[in-house]
N, CA, C and O of each residue as an XYZ file, in Angstrom:
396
protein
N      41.693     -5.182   -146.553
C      40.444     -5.809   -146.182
C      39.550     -4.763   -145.506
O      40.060     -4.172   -144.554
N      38.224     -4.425   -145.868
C      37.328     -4.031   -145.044
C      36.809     -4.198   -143.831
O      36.351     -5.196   -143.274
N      36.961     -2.890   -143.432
C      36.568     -3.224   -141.847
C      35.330     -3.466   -141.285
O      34.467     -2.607   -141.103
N      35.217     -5.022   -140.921
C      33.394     -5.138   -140.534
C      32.597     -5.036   -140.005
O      31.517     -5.559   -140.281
N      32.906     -4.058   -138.686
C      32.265     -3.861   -137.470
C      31.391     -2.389   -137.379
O      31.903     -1.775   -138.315
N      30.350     -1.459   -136.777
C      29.812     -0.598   -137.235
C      30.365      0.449   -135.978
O      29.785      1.465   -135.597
N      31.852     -0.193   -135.375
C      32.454      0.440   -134.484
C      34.063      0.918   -134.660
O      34.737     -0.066   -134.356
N      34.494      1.469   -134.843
C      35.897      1.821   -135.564
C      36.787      0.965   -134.635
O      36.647      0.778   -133.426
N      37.755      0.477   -135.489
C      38.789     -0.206   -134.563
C      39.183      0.401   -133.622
O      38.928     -0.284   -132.631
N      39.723      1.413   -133.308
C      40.136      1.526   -132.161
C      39.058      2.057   -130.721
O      39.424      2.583   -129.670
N      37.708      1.699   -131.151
C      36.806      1.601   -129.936
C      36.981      1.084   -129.002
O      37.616      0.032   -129.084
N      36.509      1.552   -127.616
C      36.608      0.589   -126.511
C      36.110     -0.606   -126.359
O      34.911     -0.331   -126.418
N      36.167     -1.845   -126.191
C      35.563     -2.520   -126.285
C      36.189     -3.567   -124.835
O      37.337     -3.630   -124.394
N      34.847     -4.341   -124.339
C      35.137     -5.163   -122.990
C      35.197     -6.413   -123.532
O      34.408     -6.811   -124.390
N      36.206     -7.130   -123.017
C      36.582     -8.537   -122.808
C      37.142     -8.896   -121.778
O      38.102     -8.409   -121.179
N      36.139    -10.304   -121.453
C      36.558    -10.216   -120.084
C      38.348    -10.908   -119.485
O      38.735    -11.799   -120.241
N      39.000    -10.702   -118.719
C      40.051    -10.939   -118.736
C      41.038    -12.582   -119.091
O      42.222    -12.796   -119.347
N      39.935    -13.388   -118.951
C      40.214    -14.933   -119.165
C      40.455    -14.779   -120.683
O      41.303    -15.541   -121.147
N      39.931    -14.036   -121.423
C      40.326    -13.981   -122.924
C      41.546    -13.039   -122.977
O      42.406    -13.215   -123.840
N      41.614    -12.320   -122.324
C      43.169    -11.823   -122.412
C      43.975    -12.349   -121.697
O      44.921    -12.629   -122.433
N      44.312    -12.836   -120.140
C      45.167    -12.935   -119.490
C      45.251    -14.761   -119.460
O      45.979    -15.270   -118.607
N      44.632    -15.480   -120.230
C      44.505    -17.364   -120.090
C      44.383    -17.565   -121.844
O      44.611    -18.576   -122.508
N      44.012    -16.433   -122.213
C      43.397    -16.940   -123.400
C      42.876    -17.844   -123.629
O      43.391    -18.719   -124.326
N      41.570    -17.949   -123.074
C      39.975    -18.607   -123.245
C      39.525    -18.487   -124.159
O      39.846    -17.323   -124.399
N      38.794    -18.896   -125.212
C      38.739    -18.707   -126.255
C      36.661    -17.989   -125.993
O      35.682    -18.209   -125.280
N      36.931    -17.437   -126.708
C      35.201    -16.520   -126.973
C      34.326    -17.220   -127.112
O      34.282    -17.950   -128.102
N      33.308    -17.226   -126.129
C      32.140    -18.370   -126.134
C      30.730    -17.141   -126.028
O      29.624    -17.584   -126.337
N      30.801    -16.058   -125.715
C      29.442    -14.915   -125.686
C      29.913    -13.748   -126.259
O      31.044    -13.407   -125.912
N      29.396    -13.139   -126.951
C      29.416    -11.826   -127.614
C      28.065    -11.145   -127.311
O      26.980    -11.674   -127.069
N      28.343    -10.064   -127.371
C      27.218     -9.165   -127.115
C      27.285     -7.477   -127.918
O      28.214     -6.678   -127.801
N      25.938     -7.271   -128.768
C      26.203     -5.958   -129.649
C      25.137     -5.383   -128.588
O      23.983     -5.772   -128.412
N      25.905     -4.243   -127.858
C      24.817     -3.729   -126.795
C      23.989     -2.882   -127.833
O      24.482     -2.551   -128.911
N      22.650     -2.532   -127.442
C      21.462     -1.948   -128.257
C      21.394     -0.693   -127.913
O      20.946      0.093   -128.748
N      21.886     -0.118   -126.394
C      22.334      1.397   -125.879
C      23.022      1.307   -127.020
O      22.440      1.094   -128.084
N      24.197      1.441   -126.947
C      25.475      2.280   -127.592
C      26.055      1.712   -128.693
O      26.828      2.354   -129.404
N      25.700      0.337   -128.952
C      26.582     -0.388   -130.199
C      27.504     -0.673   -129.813
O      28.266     -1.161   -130.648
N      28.040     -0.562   -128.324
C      28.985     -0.879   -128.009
C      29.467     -2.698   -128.665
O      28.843     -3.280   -129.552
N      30.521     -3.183   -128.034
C      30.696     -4.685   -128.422
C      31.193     -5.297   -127.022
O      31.794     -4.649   -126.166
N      30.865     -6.562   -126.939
C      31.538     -7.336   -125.470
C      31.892     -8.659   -126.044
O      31.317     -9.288   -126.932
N      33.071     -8.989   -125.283
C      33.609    -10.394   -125.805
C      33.871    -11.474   -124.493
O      34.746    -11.123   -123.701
N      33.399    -12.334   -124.311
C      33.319    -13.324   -122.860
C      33.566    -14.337   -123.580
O      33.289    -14.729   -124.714
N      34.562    -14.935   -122.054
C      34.769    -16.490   -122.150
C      34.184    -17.530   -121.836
O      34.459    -18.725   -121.944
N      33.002    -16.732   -121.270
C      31.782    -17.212   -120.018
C      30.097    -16.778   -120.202
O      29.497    -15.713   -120.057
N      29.805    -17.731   -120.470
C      28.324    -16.876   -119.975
C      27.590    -16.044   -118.817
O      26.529    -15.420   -118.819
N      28.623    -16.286   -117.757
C      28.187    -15.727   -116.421
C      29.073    -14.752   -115.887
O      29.456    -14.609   -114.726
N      29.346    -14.088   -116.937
C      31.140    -13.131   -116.954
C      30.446    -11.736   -115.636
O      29.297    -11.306   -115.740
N      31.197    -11.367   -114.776
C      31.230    -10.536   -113.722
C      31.602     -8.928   -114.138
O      32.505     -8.726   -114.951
N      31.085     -8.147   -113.719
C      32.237     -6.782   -114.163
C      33.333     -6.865   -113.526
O      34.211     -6.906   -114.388
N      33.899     -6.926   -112.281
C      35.299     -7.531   -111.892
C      36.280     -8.359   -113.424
O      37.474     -8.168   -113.654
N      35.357     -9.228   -114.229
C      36.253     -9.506   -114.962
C      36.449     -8.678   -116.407
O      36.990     -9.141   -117.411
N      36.022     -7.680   -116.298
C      36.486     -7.106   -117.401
C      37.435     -5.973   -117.586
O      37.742     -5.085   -116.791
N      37.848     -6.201   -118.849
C      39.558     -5.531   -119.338
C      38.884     -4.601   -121.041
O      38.545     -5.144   -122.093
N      38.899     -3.356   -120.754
C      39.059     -2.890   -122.144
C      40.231     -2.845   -122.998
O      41.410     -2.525   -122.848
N      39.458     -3.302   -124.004
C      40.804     -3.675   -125.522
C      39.930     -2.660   -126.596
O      38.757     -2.297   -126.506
N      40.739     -2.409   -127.425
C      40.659     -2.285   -128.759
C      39.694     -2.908   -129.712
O      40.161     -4.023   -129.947
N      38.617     -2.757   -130.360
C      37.752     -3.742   -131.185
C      39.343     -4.436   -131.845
O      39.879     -5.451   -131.401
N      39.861     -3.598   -132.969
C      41.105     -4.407   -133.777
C      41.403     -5.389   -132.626
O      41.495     -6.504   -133.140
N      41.558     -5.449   -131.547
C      42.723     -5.750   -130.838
C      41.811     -7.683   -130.630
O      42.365     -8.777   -130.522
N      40.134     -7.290   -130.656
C      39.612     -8.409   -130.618
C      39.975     -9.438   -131.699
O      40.137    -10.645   -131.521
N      40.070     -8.785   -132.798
C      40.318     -9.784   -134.099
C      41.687     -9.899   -134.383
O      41.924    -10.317   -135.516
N      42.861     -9.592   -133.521
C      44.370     -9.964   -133.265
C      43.798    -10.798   -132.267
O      43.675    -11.928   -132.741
N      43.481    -10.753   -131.346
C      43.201    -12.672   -130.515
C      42.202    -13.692   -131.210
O      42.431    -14.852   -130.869
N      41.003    -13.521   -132.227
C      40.397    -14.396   -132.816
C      39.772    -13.779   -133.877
O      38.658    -13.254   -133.886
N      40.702    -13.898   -134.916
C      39.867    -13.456   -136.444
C      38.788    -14.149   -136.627
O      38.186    -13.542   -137.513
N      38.169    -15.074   -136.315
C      36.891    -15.518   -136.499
C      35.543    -14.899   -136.113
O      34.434    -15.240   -136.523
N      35.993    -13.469   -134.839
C      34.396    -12.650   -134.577
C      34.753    -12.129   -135.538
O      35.291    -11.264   -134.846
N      35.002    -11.784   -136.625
C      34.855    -11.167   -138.093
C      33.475    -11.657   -138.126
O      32.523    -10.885   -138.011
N      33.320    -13.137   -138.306
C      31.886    -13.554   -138.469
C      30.671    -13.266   -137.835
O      29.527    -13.625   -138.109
N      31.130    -12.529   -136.906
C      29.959    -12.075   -136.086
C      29.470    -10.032   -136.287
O      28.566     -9.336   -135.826
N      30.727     -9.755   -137.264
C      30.529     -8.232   -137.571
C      29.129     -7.901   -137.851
O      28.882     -6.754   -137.478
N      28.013     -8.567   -138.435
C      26.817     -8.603   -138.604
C      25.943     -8.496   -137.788
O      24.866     -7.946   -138.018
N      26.344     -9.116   -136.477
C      25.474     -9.039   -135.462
C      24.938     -8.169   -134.560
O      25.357     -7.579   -133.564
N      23.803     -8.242   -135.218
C      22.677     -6.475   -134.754
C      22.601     -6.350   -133.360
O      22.478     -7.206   -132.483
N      22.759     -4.357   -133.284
C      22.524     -3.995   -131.681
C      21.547     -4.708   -131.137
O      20.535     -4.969   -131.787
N      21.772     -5.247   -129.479
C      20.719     -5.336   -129.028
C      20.856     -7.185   -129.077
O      20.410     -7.793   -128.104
N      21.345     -7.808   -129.987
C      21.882     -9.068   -130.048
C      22.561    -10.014   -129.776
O      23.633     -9.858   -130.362
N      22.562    -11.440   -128.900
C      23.950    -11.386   -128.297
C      24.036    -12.957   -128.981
O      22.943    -13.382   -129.355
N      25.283    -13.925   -129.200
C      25.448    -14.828   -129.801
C      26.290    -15.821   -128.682
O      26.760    -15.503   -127.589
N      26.294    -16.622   -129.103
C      27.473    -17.870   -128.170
C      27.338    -19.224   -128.696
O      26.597    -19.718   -129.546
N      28.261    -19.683   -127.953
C      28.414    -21.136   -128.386
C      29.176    -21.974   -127.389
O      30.037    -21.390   -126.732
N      28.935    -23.556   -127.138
C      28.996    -24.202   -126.348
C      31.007    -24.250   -125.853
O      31.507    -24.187   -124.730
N      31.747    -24.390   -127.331
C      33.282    -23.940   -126.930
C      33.828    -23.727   -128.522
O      33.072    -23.962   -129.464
N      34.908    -23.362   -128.679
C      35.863    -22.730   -129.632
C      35.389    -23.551   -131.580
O      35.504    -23.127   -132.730
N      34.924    -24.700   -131.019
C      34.581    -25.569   -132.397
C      32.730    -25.273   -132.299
O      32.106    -24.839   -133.267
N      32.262    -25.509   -131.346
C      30.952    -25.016   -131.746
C      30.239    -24.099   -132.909
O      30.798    -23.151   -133.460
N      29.227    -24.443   -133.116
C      28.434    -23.264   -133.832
C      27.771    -22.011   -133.258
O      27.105    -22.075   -132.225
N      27.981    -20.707   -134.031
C      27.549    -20.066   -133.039
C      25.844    -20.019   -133.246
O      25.146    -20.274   -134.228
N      25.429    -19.467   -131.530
C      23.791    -19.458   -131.690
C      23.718    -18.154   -131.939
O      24.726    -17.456   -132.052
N      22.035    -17.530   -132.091
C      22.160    -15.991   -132.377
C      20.953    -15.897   -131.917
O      20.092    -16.658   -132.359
N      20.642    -14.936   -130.924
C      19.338    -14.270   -130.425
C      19.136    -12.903   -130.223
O      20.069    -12.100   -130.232
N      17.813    -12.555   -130.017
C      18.080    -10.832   -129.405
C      17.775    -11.202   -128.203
O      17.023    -12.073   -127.764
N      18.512    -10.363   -127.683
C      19.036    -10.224   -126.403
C      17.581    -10.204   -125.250
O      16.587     -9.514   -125.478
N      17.704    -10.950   -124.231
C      16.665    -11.216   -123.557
C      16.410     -9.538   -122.818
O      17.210     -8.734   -123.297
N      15.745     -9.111   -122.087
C      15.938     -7.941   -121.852
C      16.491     -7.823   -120.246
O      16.658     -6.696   -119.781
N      16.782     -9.080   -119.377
C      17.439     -8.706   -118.495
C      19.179     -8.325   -119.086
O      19.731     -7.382   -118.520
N      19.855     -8.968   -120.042
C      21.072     -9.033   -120.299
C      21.496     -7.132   -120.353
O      22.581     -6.556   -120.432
N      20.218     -6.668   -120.275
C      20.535     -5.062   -120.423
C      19.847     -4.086   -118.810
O      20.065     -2.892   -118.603
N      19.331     -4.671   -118.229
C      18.950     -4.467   -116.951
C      20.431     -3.909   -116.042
O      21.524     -4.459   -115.906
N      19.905     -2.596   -115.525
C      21.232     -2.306   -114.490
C      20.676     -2.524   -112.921
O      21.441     -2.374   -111.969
């Protein structure tokens, strides 16, 4: 299978720890517009305290379904209300990139 992300699997990538350590299921994604980086939250109001770097692969070994989100342009961030929801899709407001 082709790999769908414009970040090689074994990139760093942040998720925040409720998706690794509770397994919360992914409710915000984010394709940062700096770096292309990728972010995966269980939360919309996710803290840096809660984040854990993984592996992009390592995202789609806990939920093959952000496959569907491999599309989603830098600078873009998506979510949805919980695990059955649809996802929404916007560009990214410009505080979500504010330091």
């Amino acid at each position: 299978m082709t790999w769908p992300f414009d970040q090689a699997p074994n990139c760093a990538t942040f998720v925040t720890r409720g998706v690794i350590e509770s397994n919360n299921p992914i409710l915000f994604v984010s394709h940062d517009e700096d770096d292309h980086g990728w972010q995966f939250h269980d939360t919309l109001d996710a803290q840096a305290d809660d984040a854990r770097i993984v592996c992009l692969s390592h995202v789609l070994d806990i939920d093959p379904t952000m496959r569907d989100l491999a599309d989603l342009p830098p600078g873009w961030v998506a979510w949805r209300q919980d695990e059955n929801s649809p996802w929404q899709r916007e560009l990214a407001p410009p505080e979500v990139y504010e330091t």
